[in-house]
C-alpha positions in Angstrom: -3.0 -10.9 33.6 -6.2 -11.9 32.2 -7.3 -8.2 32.1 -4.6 -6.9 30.2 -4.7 -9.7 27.4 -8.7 -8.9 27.3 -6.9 -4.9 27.1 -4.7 -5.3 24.5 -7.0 -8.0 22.5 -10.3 -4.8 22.5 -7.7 -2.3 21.3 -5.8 -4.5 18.7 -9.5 -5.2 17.4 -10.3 -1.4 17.5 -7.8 -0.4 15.5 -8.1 -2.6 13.5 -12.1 -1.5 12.4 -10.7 1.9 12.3 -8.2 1.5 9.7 -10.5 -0.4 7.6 -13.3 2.8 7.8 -10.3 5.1 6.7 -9.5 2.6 3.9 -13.2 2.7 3.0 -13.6 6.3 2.9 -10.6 6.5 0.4 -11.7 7.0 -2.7 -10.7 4.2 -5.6 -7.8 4.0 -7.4 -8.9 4.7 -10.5 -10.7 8.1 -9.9 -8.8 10.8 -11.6 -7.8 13.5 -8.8 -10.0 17.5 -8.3 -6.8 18.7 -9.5 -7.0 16.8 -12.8 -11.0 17.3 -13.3 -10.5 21.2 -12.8 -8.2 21.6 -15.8 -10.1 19.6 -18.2 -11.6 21.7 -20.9 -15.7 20.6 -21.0 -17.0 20.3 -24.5 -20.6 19.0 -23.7 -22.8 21.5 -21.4 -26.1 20.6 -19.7 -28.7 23.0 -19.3 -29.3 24.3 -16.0 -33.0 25.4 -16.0 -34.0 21.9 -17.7 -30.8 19.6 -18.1 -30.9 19.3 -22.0 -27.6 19.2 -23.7 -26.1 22.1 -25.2 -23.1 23.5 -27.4 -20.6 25.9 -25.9 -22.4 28.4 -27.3 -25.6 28.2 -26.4 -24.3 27.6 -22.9 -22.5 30.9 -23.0 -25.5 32.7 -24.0 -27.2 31.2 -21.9 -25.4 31.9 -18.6 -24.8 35.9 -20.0 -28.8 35.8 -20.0 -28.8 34.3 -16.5 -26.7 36.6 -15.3 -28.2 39.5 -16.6 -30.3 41.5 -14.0 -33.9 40.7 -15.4 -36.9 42.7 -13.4 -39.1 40.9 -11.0 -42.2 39.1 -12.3 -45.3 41.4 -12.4 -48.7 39.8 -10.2 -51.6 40.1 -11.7 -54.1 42.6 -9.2 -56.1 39.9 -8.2 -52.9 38.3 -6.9 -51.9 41.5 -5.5 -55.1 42.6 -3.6 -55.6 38.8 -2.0 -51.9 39.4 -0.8 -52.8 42.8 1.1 -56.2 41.2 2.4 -53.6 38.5 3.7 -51.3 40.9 5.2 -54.1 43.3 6.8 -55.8 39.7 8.1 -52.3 38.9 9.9 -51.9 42.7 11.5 -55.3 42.1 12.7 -55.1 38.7 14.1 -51.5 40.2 15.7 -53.2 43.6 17.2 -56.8 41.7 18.2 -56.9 38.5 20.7 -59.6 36.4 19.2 
């Protein structure tokens, strides 16, 4: 008999701490729903190279630049040329035991 109060008395207490983590990880009651957030029309834009505030506008522009398929940066040949002596180094190592 002593077992099964000891039973009952470890799963009362178990649920117990489980309903209180699912009544944690609720949100509050005051924050406005996703569904709410998605319709709201956003006046004030943030910058997302540097984080400065920006008008509609500008954001616009800016994301039709981002978006805009720009050419990869050029290396200088000094750049370049340490790169392939990197390269041919690894095939080496890769080919060669020592």
């Amino acid at each position: 008999m002593k077992q099964l109060t000891v039973c009952w008395g470890m799963s009362i207490a178990t649920a117990i701490l489980s309903w209180s983590a699912i009544a944690r990880a609720l949100p509050p009651a005051d924050d406005p729903p996703e569904e709410i957030l998605r319709t709201e029309i956003v006046l004030e834009a943030r910058s997302p190279i540097d984080g400065e505030p920006l008008t509609p506008a500008e954001y616009a522009q800016l994301q039709a630049e981002l978006q805009q398929p720009n050419q990869p940066p050029q290396l200088s040949s000094d750049v370049r040329y340490n790169l392939f002596l990197l390269r041919l180094l690894k095939l080496i190592r890769t080919v060669t035991p020592l």
